[in-house]
The first five atom37 places (N, CA, C, CB, O) and aatype in JSON, in Angstrom:
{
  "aatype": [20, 20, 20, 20, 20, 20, 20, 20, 20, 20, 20, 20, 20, 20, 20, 20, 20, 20, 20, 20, 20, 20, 20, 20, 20, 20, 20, 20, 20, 20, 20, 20, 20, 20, 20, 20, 20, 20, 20, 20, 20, 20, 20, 20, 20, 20, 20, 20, 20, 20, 20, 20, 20, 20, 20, 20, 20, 20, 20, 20, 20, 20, 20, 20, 20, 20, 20, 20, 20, 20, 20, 20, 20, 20, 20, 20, 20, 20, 20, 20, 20, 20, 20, 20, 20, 20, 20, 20, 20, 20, 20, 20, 20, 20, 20, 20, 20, 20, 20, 20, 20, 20, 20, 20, 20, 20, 20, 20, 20, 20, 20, 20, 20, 20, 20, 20, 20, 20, 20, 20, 20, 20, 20],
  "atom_mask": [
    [1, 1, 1, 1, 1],
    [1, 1, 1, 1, 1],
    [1, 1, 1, 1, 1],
    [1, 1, 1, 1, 1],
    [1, 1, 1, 1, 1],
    [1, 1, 1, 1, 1],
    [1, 1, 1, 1, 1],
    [1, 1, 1, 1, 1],
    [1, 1, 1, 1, 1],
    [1, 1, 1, 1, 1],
    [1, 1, 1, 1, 1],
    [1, 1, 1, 1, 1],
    [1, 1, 1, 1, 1],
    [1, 1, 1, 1, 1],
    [1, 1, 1, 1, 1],
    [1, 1, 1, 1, 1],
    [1, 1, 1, 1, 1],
    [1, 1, 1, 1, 1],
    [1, 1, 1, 1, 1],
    [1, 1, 1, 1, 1],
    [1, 1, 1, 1, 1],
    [1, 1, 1, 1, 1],
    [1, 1, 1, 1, 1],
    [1, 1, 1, 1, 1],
    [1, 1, 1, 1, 1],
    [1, 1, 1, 1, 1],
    [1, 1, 1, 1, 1],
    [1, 1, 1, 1, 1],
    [1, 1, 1, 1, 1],
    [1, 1, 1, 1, 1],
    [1, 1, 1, 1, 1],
    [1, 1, 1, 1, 1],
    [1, 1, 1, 1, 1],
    [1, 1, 1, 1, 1],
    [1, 1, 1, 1, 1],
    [1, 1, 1, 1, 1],
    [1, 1, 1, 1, 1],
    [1, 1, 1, 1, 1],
    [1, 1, 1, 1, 1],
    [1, 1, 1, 1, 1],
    [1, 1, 1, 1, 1],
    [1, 1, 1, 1, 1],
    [1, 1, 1, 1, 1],
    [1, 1, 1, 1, 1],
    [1, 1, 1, 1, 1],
    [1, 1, 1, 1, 1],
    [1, 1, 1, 1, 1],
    [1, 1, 1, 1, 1],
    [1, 1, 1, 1, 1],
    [1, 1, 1, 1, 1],
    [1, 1, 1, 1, 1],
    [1, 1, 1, 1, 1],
    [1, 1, 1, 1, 1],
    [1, 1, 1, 1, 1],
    [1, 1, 1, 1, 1],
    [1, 1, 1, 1, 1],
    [1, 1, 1, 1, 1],
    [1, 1, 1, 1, 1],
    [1, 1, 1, 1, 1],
    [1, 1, 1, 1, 1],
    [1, 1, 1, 1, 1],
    [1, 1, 1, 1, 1],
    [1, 1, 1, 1, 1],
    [1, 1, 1, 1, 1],
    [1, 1, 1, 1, 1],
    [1, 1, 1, 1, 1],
    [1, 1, 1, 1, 1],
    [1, 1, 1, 1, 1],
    [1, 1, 1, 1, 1],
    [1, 1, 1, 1, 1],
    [1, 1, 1, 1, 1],
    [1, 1, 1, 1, 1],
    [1, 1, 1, 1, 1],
    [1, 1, 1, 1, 1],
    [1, 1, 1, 1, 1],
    [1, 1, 1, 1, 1],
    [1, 1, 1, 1, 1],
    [1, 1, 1, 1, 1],
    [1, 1, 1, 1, 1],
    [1, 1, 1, 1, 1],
    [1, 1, 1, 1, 1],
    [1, 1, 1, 1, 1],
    [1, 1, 1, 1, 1],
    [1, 1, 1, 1, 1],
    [1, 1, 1, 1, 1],
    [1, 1, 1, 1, 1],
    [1, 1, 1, 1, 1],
    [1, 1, 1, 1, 1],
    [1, 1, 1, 1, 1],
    [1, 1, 1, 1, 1],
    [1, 1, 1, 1, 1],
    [1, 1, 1, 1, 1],
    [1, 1, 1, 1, 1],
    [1, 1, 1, 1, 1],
    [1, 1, 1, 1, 1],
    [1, 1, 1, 1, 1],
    [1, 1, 1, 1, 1],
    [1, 1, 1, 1, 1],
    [1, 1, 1, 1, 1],
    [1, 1, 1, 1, 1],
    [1, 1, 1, 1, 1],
    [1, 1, 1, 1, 1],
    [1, 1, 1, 1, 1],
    [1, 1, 1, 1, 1],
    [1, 1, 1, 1, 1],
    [1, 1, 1, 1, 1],
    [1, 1, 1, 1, 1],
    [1, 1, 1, 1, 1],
    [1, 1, 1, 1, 1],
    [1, 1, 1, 1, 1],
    [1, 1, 1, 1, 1],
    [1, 1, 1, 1, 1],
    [1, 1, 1, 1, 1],
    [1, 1, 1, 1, 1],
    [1, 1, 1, 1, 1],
    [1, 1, 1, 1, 1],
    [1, 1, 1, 1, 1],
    [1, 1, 1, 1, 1],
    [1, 1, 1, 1, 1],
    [1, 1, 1, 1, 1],
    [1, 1, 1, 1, 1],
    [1, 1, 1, 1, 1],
    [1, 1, 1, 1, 1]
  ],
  "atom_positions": [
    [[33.32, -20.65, -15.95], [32.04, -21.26, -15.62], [31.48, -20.72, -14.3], [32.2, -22.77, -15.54], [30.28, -20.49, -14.29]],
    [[32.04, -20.54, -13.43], [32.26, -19.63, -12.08], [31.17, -18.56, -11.94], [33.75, -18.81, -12.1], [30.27, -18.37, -11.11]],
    [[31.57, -17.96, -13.04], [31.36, -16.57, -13.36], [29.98, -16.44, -13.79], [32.31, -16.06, -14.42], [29.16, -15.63, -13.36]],
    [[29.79, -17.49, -14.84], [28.3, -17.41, -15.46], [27.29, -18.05, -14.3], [28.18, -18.38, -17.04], [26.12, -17.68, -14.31]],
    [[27.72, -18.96, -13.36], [26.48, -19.15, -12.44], [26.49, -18.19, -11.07], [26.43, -20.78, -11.98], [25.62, -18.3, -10.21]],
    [[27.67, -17.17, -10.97], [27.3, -16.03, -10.31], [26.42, -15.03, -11.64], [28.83, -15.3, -9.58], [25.49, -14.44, -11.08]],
    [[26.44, -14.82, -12.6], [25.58, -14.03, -12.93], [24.17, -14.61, -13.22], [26.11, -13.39, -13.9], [23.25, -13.8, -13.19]],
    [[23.88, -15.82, -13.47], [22.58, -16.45, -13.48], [22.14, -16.24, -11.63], [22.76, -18.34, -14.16], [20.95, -16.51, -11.46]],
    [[22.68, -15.93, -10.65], [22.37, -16.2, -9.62], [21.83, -14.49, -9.42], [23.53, -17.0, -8.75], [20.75, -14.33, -8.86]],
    [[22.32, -13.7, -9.72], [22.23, -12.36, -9.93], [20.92, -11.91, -10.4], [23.21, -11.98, -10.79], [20.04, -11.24, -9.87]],
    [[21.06, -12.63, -11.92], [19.8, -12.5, -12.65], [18.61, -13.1, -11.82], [19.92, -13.21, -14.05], [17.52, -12.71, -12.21]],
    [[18.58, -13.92, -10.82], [17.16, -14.51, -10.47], [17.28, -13.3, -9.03], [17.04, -16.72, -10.09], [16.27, -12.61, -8.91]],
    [[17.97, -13.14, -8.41], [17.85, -11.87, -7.53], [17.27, -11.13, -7.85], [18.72, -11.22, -7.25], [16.24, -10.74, -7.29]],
    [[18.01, -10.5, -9.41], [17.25, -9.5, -9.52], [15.52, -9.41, -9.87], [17.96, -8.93, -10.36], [14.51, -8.8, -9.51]],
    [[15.92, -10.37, -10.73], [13.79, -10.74, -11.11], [13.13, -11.29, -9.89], [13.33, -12.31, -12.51], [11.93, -11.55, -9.97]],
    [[13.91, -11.53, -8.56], [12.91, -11.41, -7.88], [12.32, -10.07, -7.05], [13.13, -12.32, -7.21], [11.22, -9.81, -6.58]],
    [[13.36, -9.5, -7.09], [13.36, -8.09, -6.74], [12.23, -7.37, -7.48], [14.72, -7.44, -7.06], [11.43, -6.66, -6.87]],
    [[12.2, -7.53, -8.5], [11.66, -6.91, -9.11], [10.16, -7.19, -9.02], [12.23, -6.97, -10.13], [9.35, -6.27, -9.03]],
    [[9.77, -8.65, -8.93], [8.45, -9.57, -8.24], [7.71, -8.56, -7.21], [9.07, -11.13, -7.23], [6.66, -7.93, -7.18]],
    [[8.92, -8.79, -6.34], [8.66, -8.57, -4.8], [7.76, -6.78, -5.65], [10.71, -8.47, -3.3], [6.54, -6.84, -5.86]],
    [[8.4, -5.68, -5.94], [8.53, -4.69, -6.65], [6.63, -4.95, -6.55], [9.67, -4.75, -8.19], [5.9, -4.67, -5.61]],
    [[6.3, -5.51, -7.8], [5.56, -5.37, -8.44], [4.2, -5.35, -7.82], [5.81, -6.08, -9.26], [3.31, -4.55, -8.12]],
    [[4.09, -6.45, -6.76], [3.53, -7.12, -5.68], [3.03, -5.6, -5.05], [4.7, -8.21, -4.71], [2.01, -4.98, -5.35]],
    [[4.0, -5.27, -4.16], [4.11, -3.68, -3.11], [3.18, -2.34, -4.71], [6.98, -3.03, -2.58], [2.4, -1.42, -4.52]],
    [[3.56, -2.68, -5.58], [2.61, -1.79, -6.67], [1.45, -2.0, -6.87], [2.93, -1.79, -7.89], [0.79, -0.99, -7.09]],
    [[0.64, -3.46, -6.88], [-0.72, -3.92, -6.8], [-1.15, -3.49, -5.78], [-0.96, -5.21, -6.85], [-1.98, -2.6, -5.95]],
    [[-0.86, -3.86, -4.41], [-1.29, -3.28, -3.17], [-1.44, -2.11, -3.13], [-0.63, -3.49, -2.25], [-2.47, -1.69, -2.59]],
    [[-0.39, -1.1, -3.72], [-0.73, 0.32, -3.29], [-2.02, 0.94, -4.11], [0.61, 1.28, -3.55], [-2.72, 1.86, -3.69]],
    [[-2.21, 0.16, -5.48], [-3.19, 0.54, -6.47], [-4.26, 0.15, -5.67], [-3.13, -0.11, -7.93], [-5.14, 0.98, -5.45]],
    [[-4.37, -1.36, -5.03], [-5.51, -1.44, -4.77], [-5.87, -0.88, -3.17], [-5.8, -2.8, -5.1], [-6.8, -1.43, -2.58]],
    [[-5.23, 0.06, -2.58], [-5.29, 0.4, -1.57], [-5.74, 2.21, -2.05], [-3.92, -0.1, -0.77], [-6.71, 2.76, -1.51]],
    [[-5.37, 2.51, -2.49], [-5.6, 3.95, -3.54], [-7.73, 3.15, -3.72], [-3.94, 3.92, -5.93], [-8.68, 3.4, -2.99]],
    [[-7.69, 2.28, -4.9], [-8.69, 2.49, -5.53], [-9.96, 1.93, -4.01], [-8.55, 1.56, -7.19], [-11.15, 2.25, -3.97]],
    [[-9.24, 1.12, -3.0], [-10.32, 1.2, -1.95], [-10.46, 2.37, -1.39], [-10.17, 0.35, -0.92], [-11.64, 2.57, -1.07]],
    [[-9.63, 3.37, -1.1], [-9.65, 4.99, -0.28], [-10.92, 5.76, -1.21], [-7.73, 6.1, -0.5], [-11.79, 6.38, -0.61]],
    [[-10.93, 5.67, -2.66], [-11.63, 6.42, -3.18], [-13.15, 5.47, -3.35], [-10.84, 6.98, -4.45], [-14.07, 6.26, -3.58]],
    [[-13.53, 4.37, -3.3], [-14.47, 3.44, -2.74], [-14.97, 4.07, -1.76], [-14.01, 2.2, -2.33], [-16.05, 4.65, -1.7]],
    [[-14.16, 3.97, -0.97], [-14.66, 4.56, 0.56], [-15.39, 6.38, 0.56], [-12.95, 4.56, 1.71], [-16.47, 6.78, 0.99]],
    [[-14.38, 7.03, -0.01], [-14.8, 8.35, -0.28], [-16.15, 8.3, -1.38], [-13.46, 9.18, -0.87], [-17.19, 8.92, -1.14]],
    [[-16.05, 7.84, -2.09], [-17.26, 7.94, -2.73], [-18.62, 7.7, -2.27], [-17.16, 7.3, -3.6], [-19.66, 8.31, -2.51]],
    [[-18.33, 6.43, -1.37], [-19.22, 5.4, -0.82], [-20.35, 6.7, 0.3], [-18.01, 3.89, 0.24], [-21.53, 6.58, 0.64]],
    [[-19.52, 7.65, 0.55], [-20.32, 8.5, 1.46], [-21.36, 9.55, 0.56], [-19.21, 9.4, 2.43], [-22.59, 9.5, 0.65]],
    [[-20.83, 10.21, -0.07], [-22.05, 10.66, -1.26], [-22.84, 9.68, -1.95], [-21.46, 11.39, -2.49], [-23.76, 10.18, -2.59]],
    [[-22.78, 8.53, -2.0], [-23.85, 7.39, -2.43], [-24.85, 7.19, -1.71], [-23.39, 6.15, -2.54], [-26.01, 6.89, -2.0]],
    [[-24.19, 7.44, -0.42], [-25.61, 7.23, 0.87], [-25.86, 7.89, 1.24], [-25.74, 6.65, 1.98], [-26.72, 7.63, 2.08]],
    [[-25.48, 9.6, 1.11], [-25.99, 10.78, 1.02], [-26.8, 11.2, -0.04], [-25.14, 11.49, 1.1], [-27.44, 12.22, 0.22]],
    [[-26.94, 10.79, -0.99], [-27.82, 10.51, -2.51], [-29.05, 9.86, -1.47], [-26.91, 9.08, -4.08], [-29.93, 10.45, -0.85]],
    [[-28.75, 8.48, -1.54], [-29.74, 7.17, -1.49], [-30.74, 8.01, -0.03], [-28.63, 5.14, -1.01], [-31.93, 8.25, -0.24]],
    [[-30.21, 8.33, 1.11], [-30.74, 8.16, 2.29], [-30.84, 10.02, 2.48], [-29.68, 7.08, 3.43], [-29.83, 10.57, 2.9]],
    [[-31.71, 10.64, 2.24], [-31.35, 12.05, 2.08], [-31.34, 12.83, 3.82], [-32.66, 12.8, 0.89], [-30.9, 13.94, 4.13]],
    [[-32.2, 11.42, 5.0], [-31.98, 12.13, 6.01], [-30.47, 11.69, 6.96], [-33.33, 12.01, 6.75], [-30.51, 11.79, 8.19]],
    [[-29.62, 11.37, 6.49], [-28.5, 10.5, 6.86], [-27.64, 11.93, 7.38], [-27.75, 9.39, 5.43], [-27.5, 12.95, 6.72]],
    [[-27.25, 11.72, 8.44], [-26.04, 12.73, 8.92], [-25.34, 13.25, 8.37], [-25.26, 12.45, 9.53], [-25.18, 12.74, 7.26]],
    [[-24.75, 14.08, 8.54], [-23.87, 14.49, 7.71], [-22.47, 13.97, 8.01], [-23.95, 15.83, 7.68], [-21.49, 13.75, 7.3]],
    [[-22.69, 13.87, 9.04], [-21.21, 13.27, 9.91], [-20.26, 12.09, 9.36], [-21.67, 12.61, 11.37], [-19.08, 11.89, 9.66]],
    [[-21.22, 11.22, 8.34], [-21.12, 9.65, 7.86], [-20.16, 10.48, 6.66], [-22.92, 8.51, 7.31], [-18.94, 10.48, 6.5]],
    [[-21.26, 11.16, 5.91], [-20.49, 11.87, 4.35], [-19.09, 12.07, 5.52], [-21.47, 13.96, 3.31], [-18.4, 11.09, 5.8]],
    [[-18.89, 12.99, 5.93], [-17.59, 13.95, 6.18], [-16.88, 12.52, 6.71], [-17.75, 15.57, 7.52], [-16.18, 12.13, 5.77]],
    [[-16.79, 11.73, 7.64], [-15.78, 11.32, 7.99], [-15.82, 9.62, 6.46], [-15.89, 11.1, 10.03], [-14.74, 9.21, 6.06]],
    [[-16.58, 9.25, 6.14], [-16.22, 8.67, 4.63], [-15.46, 9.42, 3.61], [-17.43, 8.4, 3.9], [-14.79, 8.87, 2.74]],
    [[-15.56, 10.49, 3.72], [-14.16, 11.51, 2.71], [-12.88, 11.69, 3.47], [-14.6, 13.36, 2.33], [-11.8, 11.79, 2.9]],
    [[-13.0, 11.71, 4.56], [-11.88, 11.72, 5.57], [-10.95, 10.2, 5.17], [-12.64, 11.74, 7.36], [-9.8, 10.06, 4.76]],
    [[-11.92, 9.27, 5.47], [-10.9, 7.46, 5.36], [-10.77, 7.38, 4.09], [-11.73, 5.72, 5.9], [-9.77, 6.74, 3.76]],
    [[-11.41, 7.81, 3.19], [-11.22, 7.38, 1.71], [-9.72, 8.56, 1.58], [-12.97, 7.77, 0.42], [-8.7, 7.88, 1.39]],
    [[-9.47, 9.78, 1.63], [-8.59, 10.13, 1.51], [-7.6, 9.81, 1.85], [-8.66, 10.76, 1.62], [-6.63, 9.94, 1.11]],
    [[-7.47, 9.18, 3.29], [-6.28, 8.74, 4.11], [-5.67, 7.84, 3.35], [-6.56, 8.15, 5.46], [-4.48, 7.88, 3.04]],
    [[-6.99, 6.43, 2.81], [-6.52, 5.25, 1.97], [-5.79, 5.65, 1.16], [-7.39, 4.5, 1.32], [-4.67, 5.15, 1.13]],
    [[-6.1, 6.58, 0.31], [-5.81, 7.15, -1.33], [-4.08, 7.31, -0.95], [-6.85, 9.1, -1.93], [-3.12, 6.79, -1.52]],
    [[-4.15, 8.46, 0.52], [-2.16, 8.91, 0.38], [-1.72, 7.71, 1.27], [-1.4, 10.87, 1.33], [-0.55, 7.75, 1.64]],
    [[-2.3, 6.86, 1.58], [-1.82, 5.53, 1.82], [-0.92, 4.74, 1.09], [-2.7, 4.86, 1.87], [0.24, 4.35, 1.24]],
    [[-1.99, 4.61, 0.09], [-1.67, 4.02, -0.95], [-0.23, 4.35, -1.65], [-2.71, 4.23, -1.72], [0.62, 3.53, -1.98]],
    [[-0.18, 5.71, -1.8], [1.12, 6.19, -2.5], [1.82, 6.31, -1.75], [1.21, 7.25, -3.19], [2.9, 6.69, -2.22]],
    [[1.83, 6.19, -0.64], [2.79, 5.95, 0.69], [3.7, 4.35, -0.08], [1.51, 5.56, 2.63], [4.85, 4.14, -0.45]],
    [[2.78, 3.73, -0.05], [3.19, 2.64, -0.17], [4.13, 2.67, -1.37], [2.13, 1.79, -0.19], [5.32, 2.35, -1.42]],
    [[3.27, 3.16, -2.39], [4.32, 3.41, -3.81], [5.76, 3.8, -3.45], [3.76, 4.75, -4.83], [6.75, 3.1, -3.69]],
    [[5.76, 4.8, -2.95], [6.9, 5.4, -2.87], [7.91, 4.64, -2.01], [6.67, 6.68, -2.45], [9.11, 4.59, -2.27]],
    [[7.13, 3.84, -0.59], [8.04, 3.26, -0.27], [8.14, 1.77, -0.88], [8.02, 3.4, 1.0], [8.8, 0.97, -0.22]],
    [[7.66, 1.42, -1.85], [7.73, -0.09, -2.94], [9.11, 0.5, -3.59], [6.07, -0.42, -4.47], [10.23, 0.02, -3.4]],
    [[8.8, 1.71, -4.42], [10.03, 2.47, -5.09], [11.23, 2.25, -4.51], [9.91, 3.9, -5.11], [12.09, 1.56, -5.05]],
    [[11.42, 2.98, -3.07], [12.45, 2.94, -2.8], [13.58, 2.15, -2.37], [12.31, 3.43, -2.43], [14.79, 2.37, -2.35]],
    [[12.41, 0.55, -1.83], [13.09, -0.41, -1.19], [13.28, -0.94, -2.46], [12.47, -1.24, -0.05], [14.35, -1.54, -2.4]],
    [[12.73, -1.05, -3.75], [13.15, -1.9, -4.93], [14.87, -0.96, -5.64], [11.45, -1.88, -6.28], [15.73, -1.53, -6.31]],
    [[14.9, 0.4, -5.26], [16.29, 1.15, -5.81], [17.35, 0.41, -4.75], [16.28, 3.17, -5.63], [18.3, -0.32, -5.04]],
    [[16.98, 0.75, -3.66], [18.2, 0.05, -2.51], [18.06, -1.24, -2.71], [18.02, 0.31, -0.78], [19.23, -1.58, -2.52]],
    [[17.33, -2.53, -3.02], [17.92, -3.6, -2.95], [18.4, -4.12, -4.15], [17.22, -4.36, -2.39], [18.99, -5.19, -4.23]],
    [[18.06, -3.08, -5.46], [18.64, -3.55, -6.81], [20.24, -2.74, -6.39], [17.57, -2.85, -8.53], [21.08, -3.55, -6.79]],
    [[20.65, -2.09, -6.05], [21.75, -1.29, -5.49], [22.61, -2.73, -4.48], [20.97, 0.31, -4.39], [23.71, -3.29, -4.54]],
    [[21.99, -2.79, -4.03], [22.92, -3.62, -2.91], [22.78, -4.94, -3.61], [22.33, -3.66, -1.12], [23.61, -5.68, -3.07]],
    [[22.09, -5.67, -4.62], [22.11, -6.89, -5.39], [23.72, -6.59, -6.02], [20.67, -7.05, -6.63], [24.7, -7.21, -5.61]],
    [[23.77, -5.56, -7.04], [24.59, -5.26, -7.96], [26.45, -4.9, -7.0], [23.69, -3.82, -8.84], [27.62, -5.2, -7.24]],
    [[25.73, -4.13, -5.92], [27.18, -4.11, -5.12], [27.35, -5.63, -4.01], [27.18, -2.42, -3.99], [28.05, -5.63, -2.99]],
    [[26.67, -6.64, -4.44], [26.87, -7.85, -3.31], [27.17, -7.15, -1.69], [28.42, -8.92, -3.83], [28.08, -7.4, -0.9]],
    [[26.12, -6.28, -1.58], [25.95, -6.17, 0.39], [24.75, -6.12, 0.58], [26.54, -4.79, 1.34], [24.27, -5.29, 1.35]],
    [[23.9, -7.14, -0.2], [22.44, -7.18, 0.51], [22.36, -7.74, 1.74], [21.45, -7.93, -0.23], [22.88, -8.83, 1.95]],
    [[21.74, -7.08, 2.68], [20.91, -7.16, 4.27], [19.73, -7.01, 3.98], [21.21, -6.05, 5.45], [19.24, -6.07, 3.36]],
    [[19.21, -7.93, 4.43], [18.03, -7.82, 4.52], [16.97, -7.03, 5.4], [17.92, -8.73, 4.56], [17.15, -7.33, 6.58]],
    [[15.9, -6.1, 5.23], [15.46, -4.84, 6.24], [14.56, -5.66, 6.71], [14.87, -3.27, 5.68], [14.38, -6.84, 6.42]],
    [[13.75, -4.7, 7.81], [12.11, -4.79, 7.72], [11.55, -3.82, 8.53], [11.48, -6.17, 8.19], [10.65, -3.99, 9.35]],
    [[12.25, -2.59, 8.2], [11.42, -1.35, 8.82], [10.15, -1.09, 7.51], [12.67, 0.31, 9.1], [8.98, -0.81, 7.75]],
    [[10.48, -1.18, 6.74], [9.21, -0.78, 5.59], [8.05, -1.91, 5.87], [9.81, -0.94, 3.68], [6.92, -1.53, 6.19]],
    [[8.27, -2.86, 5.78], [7.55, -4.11, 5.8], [6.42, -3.78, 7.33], [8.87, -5.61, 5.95], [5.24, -4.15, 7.32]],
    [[6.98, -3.15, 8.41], [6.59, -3.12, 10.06], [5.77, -2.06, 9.54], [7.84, -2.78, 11.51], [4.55, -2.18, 9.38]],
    [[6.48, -0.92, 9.26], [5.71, 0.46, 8.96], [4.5, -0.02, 8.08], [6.71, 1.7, 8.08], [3.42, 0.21, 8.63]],
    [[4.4, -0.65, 6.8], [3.11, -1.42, 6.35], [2.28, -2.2, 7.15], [3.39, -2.26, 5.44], [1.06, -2.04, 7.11]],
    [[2.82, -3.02, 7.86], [1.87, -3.7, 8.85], [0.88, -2.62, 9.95], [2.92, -4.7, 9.81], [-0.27, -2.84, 10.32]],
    [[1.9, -1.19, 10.36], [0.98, -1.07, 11.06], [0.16, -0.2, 10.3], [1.31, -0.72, 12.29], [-0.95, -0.09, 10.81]],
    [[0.35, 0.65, 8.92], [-0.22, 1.21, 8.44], [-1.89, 0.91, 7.74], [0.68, 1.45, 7.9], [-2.86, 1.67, 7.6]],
    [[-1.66, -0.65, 7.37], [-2.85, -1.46, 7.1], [-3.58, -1.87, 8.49], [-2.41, -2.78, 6.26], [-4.79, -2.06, 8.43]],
    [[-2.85, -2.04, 9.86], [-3.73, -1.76, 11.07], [-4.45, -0.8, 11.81], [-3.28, -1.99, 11.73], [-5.2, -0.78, 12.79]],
    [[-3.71, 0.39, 10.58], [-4.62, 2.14, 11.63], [-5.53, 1.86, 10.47], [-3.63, 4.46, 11.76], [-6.63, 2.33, 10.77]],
    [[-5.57, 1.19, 9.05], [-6.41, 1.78, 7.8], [-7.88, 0.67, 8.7], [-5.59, 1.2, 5.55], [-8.91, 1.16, 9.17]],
    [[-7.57, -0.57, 8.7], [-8.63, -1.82, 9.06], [-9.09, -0.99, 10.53], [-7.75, -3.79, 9.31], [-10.28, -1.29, 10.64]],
    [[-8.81, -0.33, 11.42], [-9.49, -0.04, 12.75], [-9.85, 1.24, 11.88], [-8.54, 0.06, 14.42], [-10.99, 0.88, 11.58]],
    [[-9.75, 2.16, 11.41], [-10.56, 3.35, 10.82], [-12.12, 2.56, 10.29], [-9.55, 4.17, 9.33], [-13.23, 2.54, 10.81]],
    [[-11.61, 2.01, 9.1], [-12.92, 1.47, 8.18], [-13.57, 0.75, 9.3], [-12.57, 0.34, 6.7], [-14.8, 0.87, 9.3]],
    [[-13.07, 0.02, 10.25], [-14.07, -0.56, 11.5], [-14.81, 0.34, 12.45], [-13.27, -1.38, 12.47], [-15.82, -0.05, 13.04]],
    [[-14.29, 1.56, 12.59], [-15.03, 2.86, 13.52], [-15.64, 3.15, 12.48], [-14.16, 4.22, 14.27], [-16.67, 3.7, 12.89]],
    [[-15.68, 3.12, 11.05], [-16.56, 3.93, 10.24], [-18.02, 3.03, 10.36], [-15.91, 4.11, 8.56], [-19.05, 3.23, 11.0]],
    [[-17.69, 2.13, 9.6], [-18.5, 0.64, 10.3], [-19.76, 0.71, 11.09], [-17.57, -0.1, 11.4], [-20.93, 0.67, 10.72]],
    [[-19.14, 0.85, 12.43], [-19.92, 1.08, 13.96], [-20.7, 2.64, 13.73], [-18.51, 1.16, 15.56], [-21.81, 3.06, 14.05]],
    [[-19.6, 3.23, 13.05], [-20.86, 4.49, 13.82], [-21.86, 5.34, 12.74], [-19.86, 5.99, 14.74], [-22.54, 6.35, 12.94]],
    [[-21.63, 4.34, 11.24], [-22.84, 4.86, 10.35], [-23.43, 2.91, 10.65], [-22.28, 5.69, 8.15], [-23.42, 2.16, 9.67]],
    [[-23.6, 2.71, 11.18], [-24.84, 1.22, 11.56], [-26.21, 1.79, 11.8], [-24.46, 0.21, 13.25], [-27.16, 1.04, 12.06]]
  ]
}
């Protein structure tokens, strides 16, 4: 009996792992599909406004790109922290990190002060 509520305990580890997983995959999609928002967003108002700088286009392809390998930044590191903690579920030595988690925080703080200088200086 022991045995089966260590593996029911296992099993909800792991499906949460896998949660957590899925979560870090929405974000990176929707961090991807805002980069190319953004990149686009500068040929829209280079269309609409034909005497508009050029400066607005070029650095709106600049943040929209950054977002885009942002984004798969993120993928890759969603990927990797979901292999190491299904790894360390299955070998019982989970520790818990939070260098990925910090590195996201500040990565969504250089992305929010970019789109805020973009902001200010096509006003």
């Amino acid at each position: 009996m022991e045995k089966e509520k260590f593996n029911q305990s296992k099993i909800t580890d792991h499906m949460a792992n896998e949660r957590t997983y899925l979560a870090w995959v929405r974000t990176g999609i929707a961090v991807i599909a805002l980069g190319f928002v953004v990149a686009k967003f500068g040929i829209i108002i280079k269309e609409l406004v034909p005497g508009t700088a050029q400066t607005s286009y070029h650095l709106s392809t600049a943040i929209g790109v950054f977002l885009v390998i942002s984004g798969g930044l993120l993928q890759i590191m969603a990927m990797r922290s979901f292999i190491i903690n299904k790894k360390s579920i299955e070998n019982e030595t989970f520790h818990p990190r939070s260098a990925a988690e910090l590195l996201t925080g500040i990565l969504i703080i250089v992305m929010a002060g970019l789109i805020v200088a973009y902001m200010l200086l096509t006003l």
